[in-house]
N, C-alpha and C positions, 0 to 999 in steps of 0.2 A: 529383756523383751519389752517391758515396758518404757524404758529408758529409748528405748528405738522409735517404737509407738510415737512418744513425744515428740523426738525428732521432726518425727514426719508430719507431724500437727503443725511442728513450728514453722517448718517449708511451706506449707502453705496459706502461712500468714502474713499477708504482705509488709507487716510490722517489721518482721525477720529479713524477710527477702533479699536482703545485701549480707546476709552472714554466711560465711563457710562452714563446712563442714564441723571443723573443730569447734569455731564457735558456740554454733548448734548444741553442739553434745556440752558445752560446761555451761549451757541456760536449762539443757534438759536435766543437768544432775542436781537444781534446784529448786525443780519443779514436779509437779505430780498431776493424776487426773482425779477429778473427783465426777461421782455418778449421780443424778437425781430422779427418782421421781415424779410426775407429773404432781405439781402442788406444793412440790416442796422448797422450804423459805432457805434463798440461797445465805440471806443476811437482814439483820433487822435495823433500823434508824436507831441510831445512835452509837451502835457498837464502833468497835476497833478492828481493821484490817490488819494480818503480818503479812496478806498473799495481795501481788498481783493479779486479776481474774480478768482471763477470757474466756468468753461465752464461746464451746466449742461446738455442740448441737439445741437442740431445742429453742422454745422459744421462754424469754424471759420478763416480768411485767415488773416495773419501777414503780413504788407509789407513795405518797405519804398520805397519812389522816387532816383531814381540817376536823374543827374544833367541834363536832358534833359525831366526830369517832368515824366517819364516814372516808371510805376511799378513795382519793384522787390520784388516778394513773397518771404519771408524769411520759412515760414511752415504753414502747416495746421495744424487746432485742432481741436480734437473731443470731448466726453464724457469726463470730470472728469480730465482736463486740468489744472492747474492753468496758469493763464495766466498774463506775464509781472509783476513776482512774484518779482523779483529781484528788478524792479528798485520802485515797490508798496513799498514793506519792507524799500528799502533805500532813501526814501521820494526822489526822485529824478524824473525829468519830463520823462513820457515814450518815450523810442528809438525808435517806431513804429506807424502803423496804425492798428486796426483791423477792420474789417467789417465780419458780418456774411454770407455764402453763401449759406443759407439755413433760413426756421426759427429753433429759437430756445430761450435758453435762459440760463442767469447767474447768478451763487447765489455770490450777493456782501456781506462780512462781511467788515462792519466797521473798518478801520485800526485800531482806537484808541482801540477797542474794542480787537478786534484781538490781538494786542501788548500787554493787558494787563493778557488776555490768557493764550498767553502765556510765561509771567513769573512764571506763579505759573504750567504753565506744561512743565516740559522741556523734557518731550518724545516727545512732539509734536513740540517744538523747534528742538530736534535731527532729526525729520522726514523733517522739511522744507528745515533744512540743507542739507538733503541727497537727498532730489528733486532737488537741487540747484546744485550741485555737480553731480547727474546726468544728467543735460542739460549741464553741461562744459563736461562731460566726452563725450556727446553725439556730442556735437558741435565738439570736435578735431576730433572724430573718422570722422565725415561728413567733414572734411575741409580736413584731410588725403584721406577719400575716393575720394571723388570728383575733387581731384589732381591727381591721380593714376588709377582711373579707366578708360577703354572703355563706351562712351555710352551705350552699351547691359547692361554692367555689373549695371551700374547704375540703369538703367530700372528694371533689375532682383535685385537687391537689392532694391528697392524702394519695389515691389508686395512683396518682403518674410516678410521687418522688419513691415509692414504700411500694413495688407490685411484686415482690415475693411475700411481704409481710401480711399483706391484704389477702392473700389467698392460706396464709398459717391461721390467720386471727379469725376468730367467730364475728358476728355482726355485734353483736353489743358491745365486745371490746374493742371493737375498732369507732363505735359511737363515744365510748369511757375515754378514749384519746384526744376524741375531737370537740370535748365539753359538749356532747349533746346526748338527746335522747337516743333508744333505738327506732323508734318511731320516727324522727327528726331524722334520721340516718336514710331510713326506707323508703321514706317519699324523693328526698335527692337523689340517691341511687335510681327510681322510678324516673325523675325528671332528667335524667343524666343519659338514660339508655333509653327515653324517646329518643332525645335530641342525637343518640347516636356519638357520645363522647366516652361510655361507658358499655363493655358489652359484655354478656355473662355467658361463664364457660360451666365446666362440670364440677372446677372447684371453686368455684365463685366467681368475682367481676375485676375485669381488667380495664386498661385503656385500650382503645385499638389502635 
């Protein structure tokens, strides 16, 4: 049953999406679901990964310490995330922390299992690649922004590109993302939905 379960996880992960059926079922036999609690630490900085991990519900918070013990959120994740794919792949100890901030839960596949995968599928090798290559593409474009931009603009760029995330995440942590305060948050938001770029529903603010 659970092995089915999986299955059906994997169809609807567009990671997958070019795999038959057969396929499917020998990534599902080396893989499993695991369940979390709200709060609880999926992985700590420094350790060692054996699993593959996608983020299958809930939401997830990335962060490391600076030098005065204090926590700096590097991103949030949602649905259908891989997470800390880079340094899983390059058997190297993870660069962060995660912790859930919700429940939810992640489908671990077996690295050895996974790696063996995929050698005999190299579309699926091309697709990890280009996940991979999309978070570098994604990270300059944030390092570019977040140099150049005003406050506001951040704020309103946070709601356009992130408007499921925006409406999972509390206000402070969606300020904890955008290196500012929550008060610094509050007033943009204020000035964002004079000006009519920003407008507020029942679970929070959207773009219109």
């Amino acid at each position: 049953m659970e092995k089915q379960n999986i299955i059906d996880i994997l169809q609807q992960i567009n990671l997958f999406s070019s795999l038959n059926e057969k396929e499917l079922s020998e990534l599902a036999a080396v893989a499993h679901l695991s369940h979390y609690p709200k709060d609880s630490i999926v992985f700590t900085q420094g350790e060692m990964s054996k699993n593959v991990m996608i983020l299958i519900d809930g939401v997830v918070s990335v962060y490391k310490h600076d030098s005065k013990g204090n926590e700096v959120v590097i991103g949030y994740f949602n649905r259908y995330a891989l997470l800390a794919e880079a340094a899983v792949l390059r058997k190297t100890p993870l660069p962060s922390t995660a912790r859930f901030q919700t429940d939810g839960s992640i489908l671990k596949i077996s690295l050895d299992g996974f790696e063996s995968f995929l050698l005999s599928h190299s579309k699926l090798a091309y697709e990890i690649i280009q996940s991979l290559l999309a978070k570098i593409d994604l990270l300059q474009q944030n390092i570019h922004f977040n140099l150049a931009a005003t406050s506001k603009e951040k704020v309103l760029n946070f709601y356009q590109k992130n408007p499921k995330l925006a409406l999972d995440l509390k206000q402070y942590e969606i300020a904890s993302i955008l290196s500012m305060t929550p008060e610094t948050l509050s007033r943009n938001i204020a000035k964002l939905l004079k000006e009519e770029k920003l407008v507020q529903t029942a679970a929070g603010y959207k773009v219109p």
